[in-house]
C-alpha positions as CSV (number, residue, x, y, z in Angstrom):
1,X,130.4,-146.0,-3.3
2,X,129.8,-146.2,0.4
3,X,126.2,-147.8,-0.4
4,X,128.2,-151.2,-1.0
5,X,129.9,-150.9,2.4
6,X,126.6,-150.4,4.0
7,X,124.9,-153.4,2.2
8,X,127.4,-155.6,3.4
9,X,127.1,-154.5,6.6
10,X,123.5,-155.3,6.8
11,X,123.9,-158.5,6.0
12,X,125.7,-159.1,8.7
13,X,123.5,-156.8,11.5
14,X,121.3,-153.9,10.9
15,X,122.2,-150.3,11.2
16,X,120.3,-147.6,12.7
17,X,120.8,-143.9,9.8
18,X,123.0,-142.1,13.3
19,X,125.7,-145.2,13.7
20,X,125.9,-145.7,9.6
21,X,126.2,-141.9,9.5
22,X,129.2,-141.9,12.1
23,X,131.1,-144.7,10.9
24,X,130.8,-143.7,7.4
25,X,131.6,-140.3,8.0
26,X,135.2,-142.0,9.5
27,X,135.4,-143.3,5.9
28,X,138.3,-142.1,3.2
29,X,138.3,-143.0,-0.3
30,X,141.7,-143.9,-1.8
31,X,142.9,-145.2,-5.3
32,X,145.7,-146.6,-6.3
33,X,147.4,-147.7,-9.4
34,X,148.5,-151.2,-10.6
35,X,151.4,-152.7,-8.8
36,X,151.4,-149.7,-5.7
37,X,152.8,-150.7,-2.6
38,X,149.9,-150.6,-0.3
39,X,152.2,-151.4,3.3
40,X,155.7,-152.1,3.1
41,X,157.9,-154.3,5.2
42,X,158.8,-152.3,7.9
43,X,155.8,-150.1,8.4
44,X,153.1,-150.2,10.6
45,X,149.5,-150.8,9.3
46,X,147.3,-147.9,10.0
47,X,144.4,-148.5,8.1
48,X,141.3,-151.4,7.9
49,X,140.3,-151.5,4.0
50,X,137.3,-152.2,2.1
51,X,138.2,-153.2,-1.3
52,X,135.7,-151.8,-3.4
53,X,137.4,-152.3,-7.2
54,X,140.5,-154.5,-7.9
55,X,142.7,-156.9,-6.4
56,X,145.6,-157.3,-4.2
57,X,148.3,-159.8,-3.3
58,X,149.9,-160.0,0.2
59,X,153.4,-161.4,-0.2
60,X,156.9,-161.9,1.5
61,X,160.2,-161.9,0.0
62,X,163.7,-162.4,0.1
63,X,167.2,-162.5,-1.9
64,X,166.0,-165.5,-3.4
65,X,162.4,-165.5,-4.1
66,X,158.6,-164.0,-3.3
67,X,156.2,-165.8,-1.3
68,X,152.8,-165.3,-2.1
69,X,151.0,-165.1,1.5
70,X,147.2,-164.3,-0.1
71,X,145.1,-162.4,-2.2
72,X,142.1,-159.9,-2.2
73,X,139.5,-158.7,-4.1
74,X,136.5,-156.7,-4.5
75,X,134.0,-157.0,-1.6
76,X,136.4,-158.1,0.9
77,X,138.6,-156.5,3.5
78,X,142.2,-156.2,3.3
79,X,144.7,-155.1,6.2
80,X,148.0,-156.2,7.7
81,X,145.8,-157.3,10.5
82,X,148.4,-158.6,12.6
83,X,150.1,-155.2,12.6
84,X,147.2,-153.5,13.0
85,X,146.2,-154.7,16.2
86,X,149.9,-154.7,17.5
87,X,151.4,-151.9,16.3
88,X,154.4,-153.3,15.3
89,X,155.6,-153.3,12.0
90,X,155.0,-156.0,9.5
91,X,157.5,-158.3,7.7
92,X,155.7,-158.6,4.6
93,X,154.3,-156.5,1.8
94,X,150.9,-155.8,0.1
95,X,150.6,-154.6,-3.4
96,X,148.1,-153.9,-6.0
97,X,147.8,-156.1,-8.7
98,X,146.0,-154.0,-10.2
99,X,144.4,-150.5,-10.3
100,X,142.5,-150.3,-7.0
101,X,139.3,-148.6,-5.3
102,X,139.7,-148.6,-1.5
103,X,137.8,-147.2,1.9
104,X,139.6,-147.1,4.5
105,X,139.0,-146.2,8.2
106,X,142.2,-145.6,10.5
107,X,142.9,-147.4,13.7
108,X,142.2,-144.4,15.6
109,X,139.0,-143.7,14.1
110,X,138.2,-147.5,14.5
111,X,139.1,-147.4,18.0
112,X,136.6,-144.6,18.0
113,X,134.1,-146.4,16.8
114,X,134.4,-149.4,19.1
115,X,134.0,-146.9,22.2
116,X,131.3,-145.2,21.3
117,X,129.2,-147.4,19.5
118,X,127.5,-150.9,20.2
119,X,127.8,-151.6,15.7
120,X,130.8,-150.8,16.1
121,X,132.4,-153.6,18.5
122,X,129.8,-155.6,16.5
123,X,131.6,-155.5,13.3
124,X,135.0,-155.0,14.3
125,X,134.1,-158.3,15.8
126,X,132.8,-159.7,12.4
127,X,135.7,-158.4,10.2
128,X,138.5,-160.0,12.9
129,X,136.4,-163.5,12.6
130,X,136.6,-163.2,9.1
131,X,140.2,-162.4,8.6
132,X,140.9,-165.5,11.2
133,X,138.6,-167.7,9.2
134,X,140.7,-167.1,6.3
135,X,144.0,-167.4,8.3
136,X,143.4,-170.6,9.8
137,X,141.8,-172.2,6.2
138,X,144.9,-171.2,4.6
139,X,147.2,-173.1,6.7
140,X,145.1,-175.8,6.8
141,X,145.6,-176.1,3.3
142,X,148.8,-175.6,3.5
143,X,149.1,-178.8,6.5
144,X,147.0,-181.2,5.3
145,X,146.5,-181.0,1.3
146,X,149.0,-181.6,-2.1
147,X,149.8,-178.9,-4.0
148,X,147.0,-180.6,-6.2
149,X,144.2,-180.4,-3.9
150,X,145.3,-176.6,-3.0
151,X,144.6,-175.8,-7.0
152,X,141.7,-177.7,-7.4
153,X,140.4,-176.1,-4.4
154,X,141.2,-172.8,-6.0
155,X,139.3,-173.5,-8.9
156,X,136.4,-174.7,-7.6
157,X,136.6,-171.7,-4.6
158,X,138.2,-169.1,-6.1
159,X,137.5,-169.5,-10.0
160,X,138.0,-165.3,-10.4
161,X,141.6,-166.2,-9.0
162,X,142.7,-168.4,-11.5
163,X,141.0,-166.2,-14.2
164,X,142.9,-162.6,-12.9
165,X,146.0,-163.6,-11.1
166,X,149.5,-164.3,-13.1
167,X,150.3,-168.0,-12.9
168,X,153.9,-167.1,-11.1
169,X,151.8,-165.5,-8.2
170,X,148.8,-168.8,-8.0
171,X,152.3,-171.2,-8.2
172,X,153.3,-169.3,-5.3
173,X,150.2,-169.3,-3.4
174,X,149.8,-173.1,-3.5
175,X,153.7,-173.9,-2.8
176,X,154.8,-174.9,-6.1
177,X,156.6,-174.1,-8.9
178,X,155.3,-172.0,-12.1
179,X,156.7,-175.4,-14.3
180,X,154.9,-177.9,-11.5
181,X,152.1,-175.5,-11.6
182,X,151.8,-175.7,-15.7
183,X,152.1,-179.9,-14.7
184,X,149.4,-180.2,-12.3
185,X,146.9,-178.0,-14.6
186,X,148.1,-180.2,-17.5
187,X,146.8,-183.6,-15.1
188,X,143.7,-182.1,-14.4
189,X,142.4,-180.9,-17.5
C-alpha cells in the first residue's frame, strides 16, 4: 500500500498532503512472479522501485558461471541505478527470487518530480545516497575482508539473507564457493 512509501518517506523529511499527492499519483503498482526477469542485460532501466513484498537478486553472468552482484528486499529500493541515470543499457540482470510487490515511478515522471518540486530533489537525493552507501560498503567488503568476515558480516547484518536466500546465490555474493561456503559455516558454528 502506498501508506508504507509515505511512512518511509517521513522519516526521512516531512511531506506537505499536495507533494505526497503528486508524487504518489506518479506511482504504478506491479507484481511479479518468482524468478521474473525484472531488467535484462541489454535494456535500459526505466523505472526507480520500491519493494513492497519479496526479494530480489541482482546478478551477472556468463558461459561459465553467475555472479551474484546484490540483493533486495522489502522496504528497500531497487533499480539498475547506473542505467538509470545514463541511459545506457545495463550488463547485468535483476530477477525475482521470489513472488514480488513493487511501486515503481518512471524516469520521466521522476524527472518530473525533481522539476517541479523541492521533496522531490530532496529524496531523489536521499534514494541516490543510499544506493551509493550500499555500493561503496559492498566493495569494501569485497577489498578489505575474507570470505569469512563477508559471512559473518551477513549474519550479523543481514540475518533475513541467510534465512531466505539459496546457499548457491549467498556463496556467490561473498566470492566463494557453495562447498567453501558449507566449510566456513561449518568453522563458525
Amino acid at each position: 500500500m502506498k501508506k508504507q512509501i509515505r511512512d518511509y518517506f517521513e522519516h526521512i523529511h516531512s511531506m506537505s498532503d499536495a507533494d505526497w499527492e503528486l508524487f504518489s499519483s506518479k506511482l504504478v503498482k506491479q507484481r511479479f512472479s518468482k524468478r521474473a526477469i525484472l531488467i535484462d542485460s541489454g535494456q535500459v532501466e526505466d523505472y526507480l522501485s520500491f519493494v513492497e513484498k519479496g526479494s530480489i537478486r541482482i546478478f551477472s553472468s556468463n558461459e561459465e558461471k553467475e555472479h551474484t552482484l546484490g540483493f533486495v528486499f522489502e522496504n528497500e529500493f531497487c533499480c539498475a541505478y547506473d542505467s538509470f541515470l545514463t541511459r545506457s543499457p545495463v550488463e547485468y540482470r535483476i530477477e525475482t527470487l521470489t513472488a514480488v510487490e513493487l511501486w515503481r515511478i518512471s524516469y520521466l515522471d521522476l524527472q518530473e518530480l525533481y522539476q517541479t518540486t523541492v521533496i522531490g530533489n530532496l529524496l531523489g537525493r536521499h534514494i541516490a545516497e543510499m544506493l551509493f552507501i550500499k555500493k561503496a560498503r559492498r566493495e569494501r567488503s569485497l577489498l578489505m575482508e575474507t570470505a569469512e568476515q563477508r559471512y559473518i558480516n551477513l549474519f550479523l547484518e543481514k540475518r533475513q539473507w541467510i534465512k531466505t536466500i539459496p546457499l548457491k546465490f549467498l556463496a556467490s555474493y561473498i566470492g566463494v564457493t557453495p562447498q567453501a561456503l558449507s566449510r566456513i559455516r561449518k568453522r563458525i558454528s
